[in-house]
C-alpha positions as CSV (number, residue, x, y, z in Angstrom):
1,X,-23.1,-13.1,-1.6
2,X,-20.3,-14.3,0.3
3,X,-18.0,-12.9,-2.5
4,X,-19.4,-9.5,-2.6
5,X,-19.3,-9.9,1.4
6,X,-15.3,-10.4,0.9
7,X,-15.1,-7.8,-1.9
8,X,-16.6,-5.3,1.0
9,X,-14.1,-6.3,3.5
10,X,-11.6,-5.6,1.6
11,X,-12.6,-2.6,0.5
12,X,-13.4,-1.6,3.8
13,X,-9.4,-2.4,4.9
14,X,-8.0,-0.3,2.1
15,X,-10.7,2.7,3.7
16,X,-9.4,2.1,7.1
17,X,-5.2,2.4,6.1
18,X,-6.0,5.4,4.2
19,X,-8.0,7.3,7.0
20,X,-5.8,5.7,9.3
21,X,-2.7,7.3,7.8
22,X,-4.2,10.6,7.2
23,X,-5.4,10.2,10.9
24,X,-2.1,9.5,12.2
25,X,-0.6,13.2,11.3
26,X,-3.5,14.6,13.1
27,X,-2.1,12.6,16.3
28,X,1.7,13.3,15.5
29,X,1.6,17.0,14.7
30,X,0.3,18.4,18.3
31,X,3.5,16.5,19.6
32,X,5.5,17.4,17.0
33,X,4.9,21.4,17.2
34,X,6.8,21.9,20.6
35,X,10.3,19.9,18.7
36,X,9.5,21.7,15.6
37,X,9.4,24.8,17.3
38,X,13.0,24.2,19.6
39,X,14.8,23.1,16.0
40,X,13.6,26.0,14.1
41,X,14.0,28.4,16.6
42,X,9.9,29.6,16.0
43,X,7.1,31.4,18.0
44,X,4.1,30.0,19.0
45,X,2.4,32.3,16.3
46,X,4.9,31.0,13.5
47,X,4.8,27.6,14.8
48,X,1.0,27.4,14.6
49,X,1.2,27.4,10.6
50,X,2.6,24.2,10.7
51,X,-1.1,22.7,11.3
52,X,-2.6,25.7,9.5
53,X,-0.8,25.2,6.2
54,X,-1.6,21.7,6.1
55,X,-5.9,22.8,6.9
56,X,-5.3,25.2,4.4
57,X,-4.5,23.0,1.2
58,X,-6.8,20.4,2.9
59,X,-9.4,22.9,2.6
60,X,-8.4,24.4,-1.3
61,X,-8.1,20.4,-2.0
62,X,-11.6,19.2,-0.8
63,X,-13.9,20.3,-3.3
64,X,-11.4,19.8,-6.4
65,X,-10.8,16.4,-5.0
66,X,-14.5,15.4,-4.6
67,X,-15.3,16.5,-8.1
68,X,-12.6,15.4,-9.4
69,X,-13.3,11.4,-8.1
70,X,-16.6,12.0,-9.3
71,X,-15.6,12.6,-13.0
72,X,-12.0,10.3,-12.9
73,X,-13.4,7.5,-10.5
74,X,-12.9,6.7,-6.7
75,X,-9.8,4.4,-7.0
76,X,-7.4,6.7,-8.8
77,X,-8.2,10.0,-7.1
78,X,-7.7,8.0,-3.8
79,X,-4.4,6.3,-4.8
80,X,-3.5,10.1,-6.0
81,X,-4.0,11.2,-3.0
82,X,-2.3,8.6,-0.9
83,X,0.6,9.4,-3.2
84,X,0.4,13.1,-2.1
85,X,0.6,12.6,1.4
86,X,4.1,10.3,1.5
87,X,6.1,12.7,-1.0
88,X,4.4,15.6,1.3
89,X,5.9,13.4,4.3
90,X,9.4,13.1,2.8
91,X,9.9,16.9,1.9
92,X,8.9,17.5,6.0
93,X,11.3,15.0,6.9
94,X,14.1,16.1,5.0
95,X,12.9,20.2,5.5
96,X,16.3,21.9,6.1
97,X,14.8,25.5,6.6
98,X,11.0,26.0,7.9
99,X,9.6,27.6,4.1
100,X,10.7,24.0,2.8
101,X,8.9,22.3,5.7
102,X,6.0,24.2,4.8
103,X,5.8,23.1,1.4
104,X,5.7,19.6,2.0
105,X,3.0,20.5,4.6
106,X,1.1,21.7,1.8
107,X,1.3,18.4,-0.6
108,X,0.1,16.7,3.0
109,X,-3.2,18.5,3.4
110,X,-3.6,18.7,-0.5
111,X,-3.2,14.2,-0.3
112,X,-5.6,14.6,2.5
113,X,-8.5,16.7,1.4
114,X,-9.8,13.4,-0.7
115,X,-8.8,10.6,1.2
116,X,-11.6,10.8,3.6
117,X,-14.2,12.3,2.0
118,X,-13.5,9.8,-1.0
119,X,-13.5,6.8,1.7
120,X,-16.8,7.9,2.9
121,X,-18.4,8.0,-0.5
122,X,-17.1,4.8,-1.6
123,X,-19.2,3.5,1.5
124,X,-21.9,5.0,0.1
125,X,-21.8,3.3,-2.9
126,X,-21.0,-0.1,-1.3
127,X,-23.2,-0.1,2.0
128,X,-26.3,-1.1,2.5
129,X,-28.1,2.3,4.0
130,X,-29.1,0.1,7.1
131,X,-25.8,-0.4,7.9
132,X,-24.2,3.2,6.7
133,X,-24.0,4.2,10.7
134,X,-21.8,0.8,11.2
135,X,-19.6,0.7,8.3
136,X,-18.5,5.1,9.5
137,X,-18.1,3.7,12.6
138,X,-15.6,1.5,11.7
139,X,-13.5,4.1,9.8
140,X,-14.1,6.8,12.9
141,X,-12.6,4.5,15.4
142,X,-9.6,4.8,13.3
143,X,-9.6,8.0,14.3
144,X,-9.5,6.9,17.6
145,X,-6.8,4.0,16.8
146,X,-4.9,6.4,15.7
147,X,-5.1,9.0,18.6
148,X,-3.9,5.8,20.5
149,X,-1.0,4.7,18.2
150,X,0.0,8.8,17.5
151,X,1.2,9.7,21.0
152,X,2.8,6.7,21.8
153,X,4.9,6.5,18.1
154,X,5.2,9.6,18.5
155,X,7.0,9.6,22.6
156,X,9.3,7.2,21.0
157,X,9.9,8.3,18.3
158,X,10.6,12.4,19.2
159,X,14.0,10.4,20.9
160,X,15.1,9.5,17.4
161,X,14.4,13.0,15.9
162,X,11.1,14.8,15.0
163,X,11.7,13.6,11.3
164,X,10.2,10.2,12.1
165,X,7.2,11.8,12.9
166,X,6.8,12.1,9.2
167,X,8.7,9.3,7.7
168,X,6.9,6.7,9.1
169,X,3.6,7.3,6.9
170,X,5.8,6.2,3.5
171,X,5.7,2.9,3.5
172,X,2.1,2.6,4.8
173,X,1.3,4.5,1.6
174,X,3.3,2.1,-0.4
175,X,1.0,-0.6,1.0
176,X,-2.2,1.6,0.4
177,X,-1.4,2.4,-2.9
178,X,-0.8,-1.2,-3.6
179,X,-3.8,-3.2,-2.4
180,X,-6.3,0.1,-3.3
181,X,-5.5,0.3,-6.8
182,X,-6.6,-3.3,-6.6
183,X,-9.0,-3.7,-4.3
184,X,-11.7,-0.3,-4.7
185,X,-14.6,0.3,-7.2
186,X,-14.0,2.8,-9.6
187,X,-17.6,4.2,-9.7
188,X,-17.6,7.7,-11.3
189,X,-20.5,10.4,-11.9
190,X,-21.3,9.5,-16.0
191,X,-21.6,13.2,-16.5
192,X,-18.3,14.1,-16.4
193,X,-17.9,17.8,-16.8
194,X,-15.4,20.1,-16.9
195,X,-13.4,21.8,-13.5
196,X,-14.4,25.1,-12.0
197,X,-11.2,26.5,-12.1
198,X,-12.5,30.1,-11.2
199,X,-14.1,28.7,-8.6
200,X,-11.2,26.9,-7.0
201,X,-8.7,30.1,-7.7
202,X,-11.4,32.4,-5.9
203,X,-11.6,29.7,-3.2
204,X,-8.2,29.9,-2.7
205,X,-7.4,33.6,-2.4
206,X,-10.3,33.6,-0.2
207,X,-9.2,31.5,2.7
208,X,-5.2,32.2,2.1
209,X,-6.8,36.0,3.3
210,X,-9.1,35.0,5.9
211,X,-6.1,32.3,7.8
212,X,-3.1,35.0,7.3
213,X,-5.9,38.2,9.5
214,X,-6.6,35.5,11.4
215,X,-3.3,34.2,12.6
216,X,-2.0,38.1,12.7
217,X,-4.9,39.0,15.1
218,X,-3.3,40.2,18.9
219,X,-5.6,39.1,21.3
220,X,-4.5,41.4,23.8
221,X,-5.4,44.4,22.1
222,X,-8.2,42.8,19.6
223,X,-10.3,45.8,18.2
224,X,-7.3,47.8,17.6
225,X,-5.9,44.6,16.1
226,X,-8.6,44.0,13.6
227,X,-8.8,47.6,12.1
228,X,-4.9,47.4,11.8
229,X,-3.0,47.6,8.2
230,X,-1.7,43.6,9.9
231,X,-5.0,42.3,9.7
232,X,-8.3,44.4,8.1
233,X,-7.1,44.2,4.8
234,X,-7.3,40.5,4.8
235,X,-10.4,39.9,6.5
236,X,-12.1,42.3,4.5
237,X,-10.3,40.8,1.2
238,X,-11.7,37.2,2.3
239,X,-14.9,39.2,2.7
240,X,-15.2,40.8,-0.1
241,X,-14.4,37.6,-1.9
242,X,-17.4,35.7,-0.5
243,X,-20.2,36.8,-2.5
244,X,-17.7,36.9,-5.9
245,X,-17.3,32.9,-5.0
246,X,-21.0,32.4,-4.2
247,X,-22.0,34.0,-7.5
248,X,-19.6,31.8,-9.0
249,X,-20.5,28.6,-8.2
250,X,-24.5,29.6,-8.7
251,X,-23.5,30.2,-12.4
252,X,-21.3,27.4,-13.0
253,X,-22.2,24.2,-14.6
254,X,-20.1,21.8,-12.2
255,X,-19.5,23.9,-9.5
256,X,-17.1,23.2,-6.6
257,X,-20.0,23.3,-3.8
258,X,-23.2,22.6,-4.6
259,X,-25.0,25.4,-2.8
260,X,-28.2,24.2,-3.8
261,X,-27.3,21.1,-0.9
262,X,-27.2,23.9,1.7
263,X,-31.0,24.6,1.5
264,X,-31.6,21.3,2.7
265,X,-31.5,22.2,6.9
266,X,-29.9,19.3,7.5
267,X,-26.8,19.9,5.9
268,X,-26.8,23.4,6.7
269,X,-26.8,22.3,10.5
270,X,-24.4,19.9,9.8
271,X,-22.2,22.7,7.9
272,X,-22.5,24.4,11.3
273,X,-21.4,21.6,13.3
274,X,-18.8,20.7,11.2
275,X,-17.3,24.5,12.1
276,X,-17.6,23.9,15.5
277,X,-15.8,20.3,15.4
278,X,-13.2,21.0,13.7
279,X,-12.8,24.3,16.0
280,X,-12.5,21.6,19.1
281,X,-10.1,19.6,16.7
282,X,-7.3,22.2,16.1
283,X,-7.8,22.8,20.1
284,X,-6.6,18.9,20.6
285,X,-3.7,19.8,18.5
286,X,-2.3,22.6,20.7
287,X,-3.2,20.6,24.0
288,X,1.1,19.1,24.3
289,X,2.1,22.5,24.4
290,X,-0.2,23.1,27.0
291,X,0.9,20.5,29.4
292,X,4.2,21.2,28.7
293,X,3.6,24.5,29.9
294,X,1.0,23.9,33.0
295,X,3.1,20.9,34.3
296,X,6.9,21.6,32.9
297,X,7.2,18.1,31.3
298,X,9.2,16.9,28.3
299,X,7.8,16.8,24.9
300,X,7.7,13.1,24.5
301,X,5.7,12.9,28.6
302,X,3.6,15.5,26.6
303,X,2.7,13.2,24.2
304,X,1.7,10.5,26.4
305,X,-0.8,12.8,28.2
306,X,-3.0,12.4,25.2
307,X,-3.4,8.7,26.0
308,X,-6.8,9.1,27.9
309,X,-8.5,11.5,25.1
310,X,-7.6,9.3,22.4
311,X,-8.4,6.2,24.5
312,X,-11.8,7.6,24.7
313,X,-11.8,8.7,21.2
314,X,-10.8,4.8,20.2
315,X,-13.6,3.4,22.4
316,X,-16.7,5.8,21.7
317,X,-16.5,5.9,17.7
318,X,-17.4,2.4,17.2
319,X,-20.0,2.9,19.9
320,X,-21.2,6.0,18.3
321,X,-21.9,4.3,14.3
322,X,-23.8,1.3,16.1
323,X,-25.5,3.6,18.3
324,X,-26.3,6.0,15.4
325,X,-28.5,2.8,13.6
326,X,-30.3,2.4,16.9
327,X,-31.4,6.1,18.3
328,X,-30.4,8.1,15.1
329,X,-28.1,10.7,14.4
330,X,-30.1,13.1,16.3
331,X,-29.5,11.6,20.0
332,X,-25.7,10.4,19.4
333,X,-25.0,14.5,18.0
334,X,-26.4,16.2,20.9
335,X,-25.5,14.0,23.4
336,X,-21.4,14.2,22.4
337,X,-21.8,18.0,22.0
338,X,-22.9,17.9,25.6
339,X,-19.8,16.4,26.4
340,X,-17.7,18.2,24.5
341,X,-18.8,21.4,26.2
342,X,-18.5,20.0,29.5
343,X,-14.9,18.8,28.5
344,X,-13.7,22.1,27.0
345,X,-15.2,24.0,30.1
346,X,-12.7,22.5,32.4
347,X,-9.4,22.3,30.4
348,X,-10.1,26.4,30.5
349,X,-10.8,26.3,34.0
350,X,-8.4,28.9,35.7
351,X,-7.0,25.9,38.3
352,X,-5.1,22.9,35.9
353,X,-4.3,19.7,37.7
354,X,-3.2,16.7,36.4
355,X,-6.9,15.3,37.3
356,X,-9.2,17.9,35.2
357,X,-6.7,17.6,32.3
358,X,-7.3,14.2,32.2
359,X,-10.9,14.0,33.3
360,X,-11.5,16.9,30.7
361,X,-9.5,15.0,28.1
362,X,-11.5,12.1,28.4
363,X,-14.6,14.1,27.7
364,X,-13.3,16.1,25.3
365,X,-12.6,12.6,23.2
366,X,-16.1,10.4,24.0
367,X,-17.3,14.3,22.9
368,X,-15.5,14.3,19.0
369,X,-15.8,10.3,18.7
370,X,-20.0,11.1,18.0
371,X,-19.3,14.2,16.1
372,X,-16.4,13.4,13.5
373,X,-16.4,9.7,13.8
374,X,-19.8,9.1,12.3
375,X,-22.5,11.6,12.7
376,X,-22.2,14.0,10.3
377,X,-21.0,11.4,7.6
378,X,-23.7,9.9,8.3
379,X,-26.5,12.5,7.9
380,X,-24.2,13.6,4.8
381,X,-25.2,10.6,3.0
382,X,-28.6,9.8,4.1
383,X,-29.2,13.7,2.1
384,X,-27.4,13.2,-0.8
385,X,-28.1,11.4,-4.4
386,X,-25.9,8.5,-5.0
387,X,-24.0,11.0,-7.9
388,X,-23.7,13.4,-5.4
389,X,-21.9,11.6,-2.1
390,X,-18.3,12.6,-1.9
391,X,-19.3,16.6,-2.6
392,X,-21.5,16.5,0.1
393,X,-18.9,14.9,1.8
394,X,-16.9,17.2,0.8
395,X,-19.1,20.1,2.3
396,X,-18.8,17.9,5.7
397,X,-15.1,17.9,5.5
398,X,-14.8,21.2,4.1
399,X,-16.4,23.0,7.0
400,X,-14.1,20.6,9.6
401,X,-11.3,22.1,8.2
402,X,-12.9,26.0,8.1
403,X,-13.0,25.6,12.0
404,X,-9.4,23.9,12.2
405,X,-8.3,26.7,10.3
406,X,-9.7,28.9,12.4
407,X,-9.3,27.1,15.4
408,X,-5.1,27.0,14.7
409,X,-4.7,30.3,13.9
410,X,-6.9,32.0,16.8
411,X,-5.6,29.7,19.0
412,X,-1.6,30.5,18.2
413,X,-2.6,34.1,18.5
414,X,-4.5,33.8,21.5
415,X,-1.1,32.3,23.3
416,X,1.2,34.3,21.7
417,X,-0.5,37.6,22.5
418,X,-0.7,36.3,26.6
419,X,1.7,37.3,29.3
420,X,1.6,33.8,30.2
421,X,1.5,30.9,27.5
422,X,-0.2,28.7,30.2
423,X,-3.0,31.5,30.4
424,X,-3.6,32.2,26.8
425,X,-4.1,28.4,26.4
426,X,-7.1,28.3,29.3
427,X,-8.4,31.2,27.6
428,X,-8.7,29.8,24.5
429,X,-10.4,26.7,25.6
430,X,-12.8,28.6,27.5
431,X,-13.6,30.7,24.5
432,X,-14.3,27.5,22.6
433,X,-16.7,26.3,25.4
434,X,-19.0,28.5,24.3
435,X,-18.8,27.3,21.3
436,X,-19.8,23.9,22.5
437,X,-23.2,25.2,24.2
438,X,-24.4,26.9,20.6
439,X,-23.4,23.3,18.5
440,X,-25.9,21.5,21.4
441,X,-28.7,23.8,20.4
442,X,-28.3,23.2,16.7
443,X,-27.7,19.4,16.9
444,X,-31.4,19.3,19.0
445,X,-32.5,20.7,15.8
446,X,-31.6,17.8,13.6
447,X,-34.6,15.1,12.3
448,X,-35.5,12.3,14.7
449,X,-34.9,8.8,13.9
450,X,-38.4,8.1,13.3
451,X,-37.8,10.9,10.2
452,X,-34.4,10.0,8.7
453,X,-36.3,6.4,8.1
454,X,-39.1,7.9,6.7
455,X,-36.4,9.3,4.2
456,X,-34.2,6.8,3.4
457,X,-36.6,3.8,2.8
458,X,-36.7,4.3,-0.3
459,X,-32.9,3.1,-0.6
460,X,-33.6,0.0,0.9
C-alpha cells in the first residue's frame, strides 16, 4: 500500500508540471498581447489571434488527442504533447514576423489539447472515486499557482523582452518529459481502433470558419456585419458543416466525440457550462489591456493587477475539490457561477476604479476556481466508463475552448469596433454577465450529492 501510495504521488507531480506548464501560457499571454502588439505593430483585432490560434489547434487537437491516448497509451501521448508545447514555445520566441509567431502558436495549443484532458484521465484510472474531487483539486489549484507565478514572471520578465515569456516553458518540459515517461501508467483502451480522420478534417474546417466570422464581426454595426461578404459566408460554412460532422461521427466506428455521452443531462449541462467558462476565461486574458487602458499603466504594472484574481484563483481551487467530496458538485457549481456573475457585472460597470477592478477580480477568480478547477472534471468522470475517461474529458475541455474561442474573438472585435478601447472592454464584460446568470440556472439543474453517490457506489 505504501508503494502504490508513492507510485500515486508521483504520478500526481508529473500531472501537476504538466498542467502547470500548460497553465502558465494562459497566465503569460494576457500580459504578453499588449508587447506583442507594440513589436508587431498590430490591432487589437489582429492581436487577438494570438490567443485564438492557440484555442483553435487546442480545440482541432482535443478529440484526436483523447483517442489517440486511448488507443497508444496515456504516457506517450502525454510526453508527445509536452514535447509540442516547448518546440511551439521556441518558434514564438524566436518569431521574426507575426505569420511565424502564429505557427508556433499553433504547435502550443496542438501540445495542449492532451495534456489536461490526459492528466485528468490518468486520475481516473489511479483514484479512488471517493477522493476524485481531491486529487482535481490539487491539479486546479495549479491553475491558480500559476495565475500567481504568470503575472509576476511575467512583470519581470516583459523588462528582458516578451520572448521570455515563451522561453521559459523549455526546460520545464525537459523535466516533464523526463520523470513522465518514467513515472505514469500507460493504460490504453484494448480496442484500439482506427482515427476518424473525416471527422477531424470536418472538425477543423468547421471551427477555422466559425473563429475567422467571428473575429471579422464589427460590433458597431452588427447586423449589417453578419450578412456581409466579411463574415456570412463563414458562419454559414461552419453552419452548414455542423450536421455533415454530426452525421459523421454517428456513423463512425471510433468517432472523435462520442455523441451518444451527450444524452446523458449531465454532461450536456456540463457541455454548456464548459461554453460559458471558457467564455469568462478568454475575458481574463484581455483584462492587461484593459487596465492599461482605464488606468494608463505600463504593461508589466498590468501584469501585476492580476495578482488578486489569481490569488483567489490559487486559494479557492483546492477549496473547491475538498468541498466538491463534501456538498457535491452541484452546490460548489452554482455557488462559483454566482460569483462569477457578480464579478463580471462590475468589471463592465460604466465607472472603473482601481477598487471594483480588484474587488471584481477577486470574484471573478473564487468564481472560475469551482468551475474549471474541479467541477466539471469531476462530474465528467463520475459519467463516464473507465474506457471512456479522457473523451469525456475531452468533451469538457473541448467545449472550454469553444467559448475561449469565442470569447477571444468577440471580445477583440468588440474593442476594436469601439470609439474608445476602455468602452468596448466594459461592454464586453457586461455582455458576458449575462452569460453568467443563464450558467447559474443550468448548474441548479445538476444531480444532488445524495444522487451522484447513488451512482458511483458501485466503483467503490
Amino acid at each position: 500500500m505504501s508503494g502504490q501510495g508513492t507510485s500515486t504521488v508521483r504520478i500526481l507531480v508529473v500531472l501537476f508540471l504538466g498542467v502547470l506548464m500548460a497553465a502558465l501560457d494562459i497566465a503569460i499571454v494576457g500580459p504578453a498581447l499588449p508587447a506583442l502588439r507594440e513589436h508587431y505593430g498590430l490591432t487589437e483585432r489582429a492581436v487577438s489571434w494570438v490567443f485564438n490560434v492557440f484555442v483553435l489547434f487546442n480545440l482541432l487537437g482535443l478529440p484526436f488527442m483523447a483517442r489517440l491516448s486511448d488507443v497508444m497509451g496515456r504516457r506517450r501521448v502525454y510526453v508527445a504533447d509536452v514535447t509540442l508545447f516547448a518546440v511551439g514555445s521556441l518558434i514564438v520566441a524566436a518569431a521574426p514576423a507575426f505569420p511565424m509567431l502564429l505557427a508556433g502558436r499553433a504547435l502550443q495549443g496542438l501540445g495542449a489539447s492532451g495534456i489536461f484532458p490526459v492528466a485528468s484521465a490518468v486520475v481516473g484510472d489511479v483514484v479512488a472515486p471517493s477522493r476524485r474531487g481531491r486529487a482535481l483539486g490539487i491539479l486546479g489549484a495549479v491553475f491558480g499557482i500559476a495565475f500567481i507565478v504568470g503575472p509576476i514572471l511575467a512583470g519581470v520578465l516583459l523588462l528582458l523582452g516578451w520572448q521570455w515569456l515563451f522561453i521559459i516553458n523549455v526546460p520545464l518540459a525537459l523535466v516533464i518529459i523526463g520523470l513522465g515517461w518514467r513515472a505514469l501508467p500507460d493504460t490504453v483502451d484494448e480496442e484500439g481502433g482506427r482515427m476518424d480522420l473525416p471527422g477531424i478534417a470536418t472538425l477543423g474546417l468547421m471551427l477555422v470558419s466559425f473563429a475567422f466570422g467571428i473575429n471579422r464581426i464589427d460590433t458597431g454595426a452588427f447586423l449589417s456585419s453578419l450578412t456581409s461578404a466579411a463574415v456570412a459566408p463563414y458562419l454559414v460554412m461552419s453552419l452548414v458543416l455542423l450536421p455533415v460532422f454530426i452525421r459523421l461521427e454517428r456513423r463512425s466506428k471510433k468517432p472523435l466525440v462520442r455523441l451518444e455521452l451527450f444524452r446523458n443531462r449531465q454532461v450536456a449541462i456540463v457541455a454548456a457550462l464548459g461554453m460559458g467558462a471558457g467564455l469568462t476565461e478568454a475575458a481574463f486574458v484581455f483584462m492587461p489591456g484593459m487596465a492599461v487602458q482605464a488606468f494608463e499603466v505600463t504593461k508589466s504594472s498590468a501584469s501585476f493587477m492580476l495578482l488578486p484574481l489569481v490569488t483567489a484563483v490559487a486559494i479557492g481551487s483546492p477549496i473547491a475539490g475538498r468541498s466538491i467530496d463534501r456538498f457535491g458538485s452541484r452546490t460548489i457549481t452554482v455557488v462559483s457561477t454566482a460569483l462569477l456573475t457578480v464579478g463580471l457585472a462590475t468589471m463592465g460597470l460604466p465607472i472603473l476604479t482601481t477598487t471594483t477592478f480588484y474587488a471584481a477580480s477577486v470574484l471573478i477568480g473564487l468564481g472560475l476556481s469551482g468551475i474549471l478547477g474541479s467541477s466539471l472534471s469531476y462530474i465528467l468522470l463520475h459519467e463516464s466508463k473507465a474506457a471512456e475517461r479522457t473523451v469525456a474529458q475531452g468533451i469538457g475541455t473541448l467545449s472550454i475552448s469553444v467559448g475561449q474561442l469565442s470569447g477571444g474573438a468577440l471580445i477583440g472585435a468588440v474593442v476594436s469596433s469601439a470609439a474608445a478601447g476602455l468602452s468596448g472592454y466594459q461592454s464586453a464584460f457586461a455582455g458576458i454577465a449575462f452569460v453568467g446568470v443563464v450558467l447559474v440556472g443550468l448548474s441548479a439543474m445538476l444531480k444532488s450529492r445524495r444522487r451522484e453517490l447513488e451512482d458511483a457506489g458501485h466503483e467503490e
